[in-house]
N, C-alpha and C positions, 0 to 999 in steps of 0.2 A: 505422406509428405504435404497433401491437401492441407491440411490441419497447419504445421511449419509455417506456407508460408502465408496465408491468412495471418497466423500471431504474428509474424514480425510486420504484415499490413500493419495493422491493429496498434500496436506500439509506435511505430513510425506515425501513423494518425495522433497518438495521445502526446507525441512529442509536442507536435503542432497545435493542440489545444492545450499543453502547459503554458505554450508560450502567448499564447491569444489570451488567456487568463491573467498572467502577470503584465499584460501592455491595457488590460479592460478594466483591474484593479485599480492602476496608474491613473486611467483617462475616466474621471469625476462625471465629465457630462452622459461620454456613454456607460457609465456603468449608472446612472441614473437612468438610461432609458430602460434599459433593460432590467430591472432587477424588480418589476410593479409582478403581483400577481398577473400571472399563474406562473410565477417562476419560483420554483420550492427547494432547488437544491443544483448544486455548481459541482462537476466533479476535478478534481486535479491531482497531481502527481508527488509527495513529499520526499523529501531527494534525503533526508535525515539532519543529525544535527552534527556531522562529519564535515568540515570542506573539502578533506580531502577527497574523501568519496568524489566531491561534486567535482573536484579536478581533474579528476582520475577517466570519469566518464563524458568529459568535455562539455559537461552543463557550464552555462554562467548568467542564466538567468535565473533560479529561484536561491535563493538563501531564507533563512529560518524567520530573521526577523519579519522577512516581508510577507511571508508567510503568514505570520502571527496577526498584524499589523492586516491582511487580505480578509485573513477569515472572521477577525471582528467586525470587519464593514460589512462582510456577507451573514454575520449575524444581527448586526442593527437593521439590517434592511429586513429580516425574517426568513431568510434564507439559509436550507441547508448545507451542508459541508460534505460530502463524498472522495475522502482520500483515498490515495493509491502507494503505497510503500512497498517497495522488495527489499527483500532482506540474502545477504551475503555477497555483496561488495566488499575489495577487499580490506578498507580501513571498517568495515563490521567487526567488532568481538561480541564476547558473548553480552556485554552490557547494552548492545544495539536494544535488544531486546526491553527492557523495561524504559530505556531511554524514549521510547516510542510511547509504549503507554502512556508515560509521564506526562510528553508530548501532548496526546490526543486527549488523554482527561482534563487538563489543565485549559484547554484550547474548544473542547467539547464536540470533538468531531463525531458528527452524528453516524458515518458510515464510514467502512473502508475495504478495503480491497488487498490484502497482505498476502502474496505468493512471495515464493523464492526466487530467487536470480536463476533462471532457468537459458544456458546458453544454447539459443536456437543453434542449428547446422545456417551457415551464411552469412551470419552477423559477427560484427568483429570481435566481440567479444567468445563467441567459440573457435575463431583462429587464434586467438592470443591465450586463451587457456589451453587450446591443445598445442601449441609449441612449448609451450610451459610442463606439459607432461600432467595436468592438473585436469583432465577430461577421465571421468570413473566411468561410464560406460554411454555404448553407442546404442544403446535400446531405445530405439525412440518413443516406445510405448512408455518408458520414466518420466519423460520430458513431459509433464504436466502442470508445473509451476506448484508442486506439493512434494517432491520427492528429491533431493539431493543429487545433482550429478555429476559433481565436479569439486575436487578438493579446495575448502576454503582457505584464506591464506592466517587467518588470525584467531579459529577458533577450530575445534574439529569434524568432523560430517557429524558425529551424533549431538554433537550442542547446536552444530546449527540448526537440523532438521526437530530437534527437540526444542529448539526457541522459536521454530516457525509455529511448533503444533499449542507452546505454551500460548506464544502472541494470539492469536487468531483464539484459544477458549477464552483467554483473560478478557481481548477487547469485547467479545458477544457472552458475556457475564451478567449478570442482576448486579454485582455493584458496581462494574465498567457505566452498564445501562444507565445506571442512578444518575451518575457522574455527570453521563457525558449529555443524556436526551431530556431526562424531566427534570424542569425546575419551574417549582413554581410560583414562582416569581417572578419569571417569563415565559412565556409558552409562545412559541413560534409555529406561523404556519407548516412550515415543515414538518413537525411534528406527526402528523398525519400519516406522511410517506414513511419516516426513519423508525414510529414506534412499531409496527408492526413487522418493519425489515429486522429490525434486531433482536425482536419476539420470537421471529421465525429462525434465524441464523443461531438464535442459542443452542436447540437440540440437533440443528442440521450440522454445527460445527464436530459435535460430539460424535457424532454418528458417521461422519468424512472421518474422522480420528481410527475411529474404530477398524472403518473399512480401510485404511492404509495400511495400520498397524500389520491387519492381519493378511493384508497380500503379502506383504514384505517377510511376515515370518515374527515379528518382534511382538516384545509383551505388550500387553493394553496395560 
């Protein structure tokens, strides 16, 4: 239970610095002070390209453009990009999935952080999925932000849990990689930190694949 409620610390903190991000973005002078070397990379929260989603979970500070519009100033200054996306909210279907890609190659997020909607025991969203009947088991050993635990509303357990495992090989890819970190035509100090995180996160994704698969029992 140690583990529980650390994560929901954890998330309750990243709420707080989504939102210090999108008022830092805004405010031109301090995000001038702050953005001189040795600052190589800004991590944030991407909420998707759904409002509804964003309504559902009582955000109303990020939307997509501003997004867009954040992460090219934090790339004119040379500055990496570190998202965070969960995937199986309930306006997710199964196009969540490349909608994100699209997303992040287009945009050239150098890193990111993709688990699943994993609903802590305490937080509201595990009381309103289990009045819902929509809670698939109480093992808290699942609860890892890799493994399915709760019936989604708009696609199946196995697309979603298979669109988690597609996302996360596609974005730590040699041509995601191409896409999103080397150009050269610009080469940002960041580069530095993100090319070897995603050099490393290529076999490491594959090899987390593997070892899921086979605790669960399903084919590789």
């Amino acid at each position: 239970m140690t583990f529980i409620y650390i994560s929901i610390y954890l998330i309750k903190y990243h709420i707080s610095i989504a939102r210090d991000f999108a008022q830092w973005i805004r405010d031109s002078a301090y995000f001038e002070l702050f953005t001189e070397p040795p600052l190589n990379l800004v991590c944030f929260r991407y909420k998707g390209s759904d409002e509804e989603n964003l309504n559902l979970m009582g955000k109303r500070i990020n939307r997509v453009g501003a997004y867009e519009r954040g992460i090219q100033k934090l790339h004119d200054a040379g500055i990496g990009v570190y998202a965070s996306f969960v995937f199986g909210y309930d306006y997710d279907d199964p196009a969540v999935f490349d909608e994100f890609l699209g997303f992040a190659e287009r945009n050239r997020i150098e890193g990111a952080f993709l688990p699943l909607l994993t609903p802590f025991p305490g937080t509201r969203i595990y009381q309103r999925l289990k009045q819902e009947g929509r809670i698939l088991t109480e093992d808290w050993s699942k609860y890892d932000m890799a493994t399915v635990v709760f019936q989604p509303k708009r696609m199946t357990v196995e697309e979603l849990q298979e669109g988690f495992w597609k996302v996360n090989r596609s974005f730590y890819s040699i041509p995601s990689m191409a896409k999103r970190i080397f150009n050269p035509f610009h080469i940002r100090r960041s580069l530095i930190i993100f090319g070897p995180m995603n050099l490393g996160l290529w076999p490491a994704v594959k090899k987390a694949e593997g070892y899921f698969k086979r605790a669960s029992g399903e084919p590789r």
